[in-house]
Every structure is written in C-alpha cells, then in structure tokens.
C-alpha positions in Angstrom: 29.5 -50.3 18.6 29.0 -47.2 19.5 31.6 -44.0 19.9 31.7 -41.6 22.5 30.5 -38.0 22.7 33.8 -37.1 23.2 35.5 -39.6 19.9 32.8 -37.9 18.2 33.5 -34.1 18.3 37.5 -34.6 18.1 37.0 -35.7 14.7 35.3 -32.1 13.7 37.8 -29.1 12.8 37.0 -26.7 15.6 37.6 -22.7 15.7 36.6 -20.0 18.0 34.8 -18.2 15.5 31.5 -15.7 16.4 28.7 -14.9 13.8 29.1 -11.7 12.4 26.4 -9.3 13.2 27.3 -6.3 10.6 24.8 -5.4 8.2 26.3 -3.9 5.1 23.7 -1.5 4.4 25.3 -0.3 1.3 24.4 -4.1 -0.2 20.9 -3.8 1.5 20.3 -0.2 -0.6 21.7 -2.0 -3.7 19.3 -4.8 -3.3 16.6 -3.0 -2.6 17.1 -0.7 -5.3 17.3 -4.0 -7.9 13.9 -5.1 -6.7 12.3 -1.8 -7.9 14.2 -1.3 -10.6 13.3 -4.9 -11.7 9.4 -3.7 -10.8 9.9 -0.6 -12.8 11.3 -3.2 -16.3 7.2 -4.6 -15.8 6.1 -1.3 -15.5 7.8 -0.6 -18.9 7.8 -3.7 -20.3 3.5 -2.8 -19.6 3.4 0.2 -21.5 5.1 -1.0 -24.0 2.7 -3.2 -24.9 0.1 -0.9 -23.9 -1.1 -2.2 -20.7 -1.3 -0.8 -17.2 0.9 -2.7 -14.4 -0.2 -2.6 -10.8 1.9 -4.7 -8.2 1.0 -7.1 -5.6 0.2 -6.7 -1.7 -0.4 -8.6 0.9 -3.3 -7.8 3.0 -5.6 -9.2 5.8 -9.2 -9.3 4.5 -11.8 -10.6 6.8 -14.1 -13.3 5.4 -17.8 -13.3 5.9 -17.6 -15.5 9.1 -15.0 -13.3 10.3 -11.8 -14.7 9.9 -8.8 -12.9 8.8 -7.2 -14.3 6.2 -4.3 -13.4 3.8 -4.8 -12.0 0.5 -2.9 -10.8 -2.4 -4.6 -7.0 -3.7 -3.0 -4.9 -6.4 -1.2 -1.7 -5.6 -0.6 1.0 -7.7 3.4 1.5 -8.9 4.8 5.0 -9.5 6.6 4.7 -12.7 10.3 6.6 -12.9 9.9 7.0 -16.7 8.0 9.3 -18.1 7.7 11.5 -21.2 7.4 15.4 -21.9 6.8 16.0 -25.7 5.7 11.8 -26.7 8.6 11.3 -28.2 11.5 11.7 -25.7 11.4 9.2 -22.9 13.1 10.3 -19.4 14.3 7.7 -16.6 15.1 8.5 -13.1 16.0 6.1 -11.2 15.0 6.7 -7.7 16.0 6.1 -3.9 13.8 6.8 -1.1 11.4 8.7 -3.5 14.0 10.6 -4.5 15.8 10.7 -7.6 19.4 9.9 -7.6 21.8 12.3 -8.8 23.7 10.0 -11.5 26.3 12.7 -12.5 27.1 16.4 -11.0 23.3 17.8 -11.3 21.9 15.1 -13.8 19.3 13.3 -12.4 16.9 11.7 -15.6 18.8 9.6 -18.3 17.4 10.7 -21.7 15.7 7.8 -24.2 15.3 8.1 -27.5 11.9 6.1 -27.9 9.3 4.2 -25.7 10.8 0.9 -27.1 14.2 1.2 -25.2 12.9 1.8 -21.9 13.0 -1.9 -20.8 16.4 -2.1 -22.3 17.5 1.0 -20.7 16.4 -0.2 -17.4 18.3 -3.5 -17.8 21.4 -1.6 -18.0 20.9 0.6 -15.2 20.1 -2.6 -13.4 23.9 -4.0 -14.6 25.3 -1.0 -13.4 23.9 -1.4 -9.9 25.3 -4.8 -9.9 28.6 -3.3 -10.6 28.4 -1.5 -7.7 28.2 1.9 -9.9 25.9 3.6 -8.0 26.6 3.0 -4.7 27.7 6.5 -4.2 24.7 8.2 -5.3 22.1 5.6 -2.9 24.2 6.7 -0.2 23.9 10.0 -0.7 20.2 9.4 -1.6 20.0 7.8 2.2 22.0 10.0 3.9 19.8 12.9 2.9 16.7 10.8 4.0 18.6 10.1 7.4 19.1 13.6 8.1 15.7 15.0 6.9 14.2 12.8 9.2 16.5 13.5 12.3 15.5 17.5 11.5 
C-alpha cells in the first residue's frame, strides 16, 4: 500500500513563506561583545588567582613531512581592567578597540578591589543581555564604519 506523491503533500500545512535574509547586526555586536566580555571574566578570574591567561587560536602548522595541519596556539588577550594606584580597579568595556561610552563622557566603571572584577564583569555581561548597551555598540560601530570609509 503505498500513497501517492500527491496524497502525500496535501496532508502538510503549506504557506508561501521566503527565508528571511536580514541580519540584525545590533544582535551580532551584542553577541560578539558577550564572547569577549566572557574572555575578559578568565582574564580576571586569572589574575585573581594570580595567573596569566592567554586565549586560544587556530593555526596551520606544517609537520616535519610537510603536511599542514590544524593546531590550537595561545594568543595573547588585551585585558579592559586595569589599575592606576593598586588599589582602585578600572573596567572599560570595549567595542572595536574602543571603549564604549557607558554614560555622557564616562567610559571606565570604577572597582573598589581586584576581587570584584569577575563579579563586575558578570554584571556588565547581564546588562548586555538586557539589551542596555546597545546604544553605545552602535555608536562604538558607527564610528569604526565611518573612520574606515575616511
């Protein structure tokens, strides 16, 4: 017993409907700006416990007999967080290597000890996911867009 082709697909709902190309790149920034904000909590999270954190790569390496072959190498990561006097901590969180402006000319978000940089970051990270910042990576981008149009 077999059904037709044509039983077959008259028992599916069927629509007109086209695949949406649109990119929102306001989610891409966002994302994007999770996954180094997520690198930077290792990075603090590392000197914390007095540590240095390098990241992972991918490279081609070629082998003795002359294959290339995938690797994984470490990278060096730029920490936003530093501190001026060793006992103030400052964070800027940072778009397209630049930092973004988080209120009207405030760019660094003041911690009180080394200790509450991982916690710090986590929060900047739960603001992001509320969509709280949105503003400032689109201004962050548009000023990379245009320097690189000039």
């Amino acid at each position: 017993m077999t059904k037709t082709v044509s039983s077959i697909i008259s028992n599916f709902n069927l629509t007109e409907a086209k695949k949406s190309v649109a990119i929102d790149r306001v989610a891409e920034r966002r994302i994007k700006l999770l996954n180094n904000l997520d690198e930077q909590k290792l990075a603090a999270q590392a000197v914390i416990e007095g540590k240095e954190y390098y990241g992972e790569k991918t490279v081609w390496q070629t082998t003795e007999s002359g294959e290339k072959v995938k690797a994984t190498a470490q990278r060096r990561v730029r920490q936003w967080f530093y501190t001026n006097d060793g006992s103030t901590w400052y964070l800027e969180v940072r778009y397209a290597n630049k930092p973004l402006q988080l209120a009207k000319g405030m760019t660094a978000i003041v911690i009180s000890t080394k200790d509450k940089l991982v916690e710090t970051i986590e929060q900047v990270i739960a603001a992001v996911k509320a969509f709280e910042l949105d503003v400032a990576i689109t201004a962050a981008a548009g000023a990379k867009r245009s320097v690189k149009a000039a």
